[in-house]
N, C-alpha and C positions, 0 to 999 in steps of 0.2 A: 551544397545542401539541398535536398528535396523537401519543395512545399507541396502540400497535399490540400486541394481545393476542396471541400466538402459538405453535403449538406447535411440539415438536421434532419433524420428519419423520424424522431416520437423522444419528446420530455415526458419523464417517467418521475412523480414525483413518489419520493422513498419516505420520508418523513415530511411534517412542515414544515423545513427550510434545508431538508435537502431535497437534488436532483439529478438523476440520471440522465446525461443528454445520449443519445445514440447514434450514430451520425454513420455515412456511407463509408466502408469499407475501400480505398483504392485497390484494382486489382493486383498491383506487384508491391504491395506493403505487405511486411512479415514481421514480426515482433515474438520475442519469448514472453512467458509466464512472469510477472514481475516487472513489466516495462513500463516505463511513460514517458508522454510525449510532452511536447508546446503546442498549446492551443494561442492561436489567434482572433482577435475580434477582428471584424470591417472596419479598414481604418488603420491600421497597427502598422504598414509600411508606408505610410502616405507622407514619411518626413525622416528626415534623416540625420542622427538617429533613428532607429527604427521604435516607435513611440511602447515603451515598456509597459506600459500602465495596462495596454491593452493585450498582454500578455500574461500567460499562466503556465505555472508547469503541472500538469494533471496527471493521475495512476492510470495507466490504460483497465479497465473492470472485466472489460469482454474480454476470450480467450482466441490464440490463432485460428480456433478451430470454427469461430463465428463469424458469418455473413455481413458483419457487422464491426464496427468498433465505436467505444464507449468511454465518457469518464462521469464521477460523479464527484459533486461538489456542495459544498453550504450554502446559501444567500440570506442571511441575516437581515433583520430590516435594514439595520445598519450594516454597509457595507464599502468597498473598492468600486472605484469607478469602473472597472473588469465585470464585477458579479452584476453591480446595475445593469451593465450593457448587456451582459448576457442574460440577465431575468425577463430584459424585454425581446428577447431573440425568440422567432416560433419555427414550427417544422416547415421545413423546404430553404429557411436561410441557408446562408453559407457562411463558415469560419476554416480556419487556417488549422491544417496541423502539419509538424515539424520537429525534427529533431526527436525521433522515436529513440529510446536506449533502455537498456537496462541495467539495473548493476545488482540488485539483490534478485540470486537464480538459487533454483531449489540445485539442495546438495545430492549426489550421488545417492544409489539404493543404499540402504544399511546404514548410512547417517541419521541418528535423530536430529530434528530441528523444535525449534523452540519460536513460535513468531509472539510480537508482543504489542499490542497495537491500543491506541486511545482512540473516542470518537472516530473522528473520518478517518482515520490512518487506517483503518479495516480495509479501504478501497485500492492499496498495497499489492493488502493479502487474499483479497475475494479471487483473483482468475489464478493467482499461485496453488488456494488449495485445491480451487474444481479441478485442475490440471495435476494436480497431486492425487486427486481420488481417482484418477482417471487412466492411474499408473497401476502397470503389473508389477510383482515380484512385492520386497519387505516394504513395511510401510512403519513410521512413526515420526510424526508431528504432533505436537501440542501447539494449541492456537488460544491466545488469551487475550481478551477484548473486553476493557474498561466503557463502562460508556452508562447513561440513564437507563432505565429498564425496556422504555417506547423505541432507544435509540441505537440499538444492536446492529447495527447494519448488514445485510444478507443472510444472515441468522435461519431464516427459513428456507430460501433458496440451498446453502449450504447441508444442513440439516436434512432434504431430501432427498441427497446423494447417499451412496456407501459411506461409512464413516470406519471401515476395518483398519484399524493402526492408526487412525484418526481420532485426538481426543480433543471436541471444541468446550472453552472456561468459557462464561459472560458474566464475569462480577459486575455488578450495578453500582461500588463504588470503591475508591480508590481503597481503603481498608482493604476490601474485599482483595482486590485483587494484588495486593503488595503479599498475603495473605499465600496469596497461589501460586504468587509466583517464588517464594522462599523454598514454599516445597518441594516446585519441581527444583531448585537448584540442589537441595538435600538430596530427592532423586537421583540425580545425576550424576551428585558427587558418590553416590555410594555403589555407582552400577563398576562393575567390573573395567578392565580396563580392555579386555577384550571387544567389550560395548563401545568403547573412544566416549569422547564427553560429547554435549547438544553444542549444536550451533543455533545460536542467538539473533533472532532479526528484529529491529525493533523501528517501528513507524508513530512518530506521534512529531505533537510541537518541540521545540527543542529543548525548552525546560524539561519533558516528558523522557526526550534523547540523554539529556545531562544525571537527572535520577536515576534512569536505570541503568546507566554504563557503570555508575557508583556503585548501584546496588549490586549488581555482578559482577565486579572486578575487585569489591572488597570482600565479598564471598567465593572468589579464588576464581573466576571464572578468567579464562587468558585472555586478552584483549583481541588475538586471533581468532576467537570465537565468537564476535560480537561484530552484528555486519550491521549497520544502518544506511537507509537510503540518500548519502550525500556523495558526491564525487570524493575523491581522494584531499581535495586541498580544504574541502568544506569540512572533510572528515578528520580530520587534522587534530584541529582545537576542541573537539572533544576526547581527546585520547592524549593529547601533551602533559599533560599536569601525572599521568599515570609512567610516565615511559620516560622520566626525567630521572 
């Protein structure tokens, strides 16, 4: 396993209790669109076990094509012994990253995709679409992002790219958006078959994962269409109770 020694280049704060850290680029690390890594705090190997608390699994934000790599996360007042340690962390520290993968990759040209994101889980989908708008040939995603009105995360960033074959939702609340997202499954079920049906990404907490697997697979949607970001054995017990 490669560890990547790295420092802080610029805390970027996004909201009031989110933060963008940005940190140096290794030069033979490469990641697709959709990856993330483990971040380690100072400290996190000094015992063995390797001391978990001071580990995270974070969405990479930044794209292969940046100078840079990046994650971005909450810090509540109330918080994990993780986010304290890293609220006091400034630029030129160093923390660990590790264990770079991916497993939600955008689909093939002429696929639609469907991403479905709560709060932070947008930081998933942020380097997925830049690198989606950034694609020649057919394009169609719908991107729909639950969150408070202030709390839209990238929203503007995104928004000043192309958005051709790109359609971004920002319902302000869960109404809202349960709202939008029935539609597009109506959409979808009524496009041709020539069209294939949307493939479904969906990023939030897991009560958030458990509702809308419901909500699309009792609206017909196949469970092969419905990608969430857990490994295979994590992704398991959300899909058992359907497949029995």
């Amino acid at each position: 396993m490669e560890y990547y020694e790295v420092k802080i280049l610029d805390i970027i704060p996004v909201s009031h209790d989110v933060f963008t850290y940005i940190l140096e680029k290794p030069d033979d690390l490469k990641w697709e669109p959709g990856a993330h890594m483990h971040v380690g705090l100072p400290g996190f190997q000094n015992c063995d076990p390797t001391d978990k608390e001071l580990v995270r699994h974070m969405s990479i934000v930044t794209t292969p094509q940046q100078s840079c790599i990046g994650f971005t996360t909450r810090i509540p007042e109330v918080c994990s012994r993780f986010k304290r340690q890293l609220s006091k962390m400034e630029e030129g520290d160093t923390l660990t990253i590790f264990k770079i993968h991916s497993i939600l990759k955008l689909q093939e040209e002429g696929i639609p995709m469907v991403f479905l994101s709560m709060g932070i889980g947008m930081t998933s989908f942020y380097q997925m679409i830049l690198h989606y708008q950034s694609r020649k040939g057919q394009k169609s995603l719908t991107s729909v992002h639950v969150a408070r009105p202030a709390e839209h995360l990238y929203r503007d960033e995104i928004e000043a790219n192309p958005l051709d074959g790109i359609m971004l939702l920002w319902p302000d609340n869960r109404g809202q958006f349960y709202d939008e997202v029935e539609k597009l499954i109506a959409k979808d079920q009524n496009q041709s078959q020539d069209n294939g049906n949307c493939i479904y990404y969906i990023v939030g907490s897991d009560a958030f994962l458990a509702d809308m697997i419901e909500l699309l697979i009792r609206a017909g949607i196949q469970t092969s269409h419905i990608l969430i970001d857990k490994k295979e054995e994590k992704r398991i017990p959300f899909f058992e109770k359907y497949t029995q």
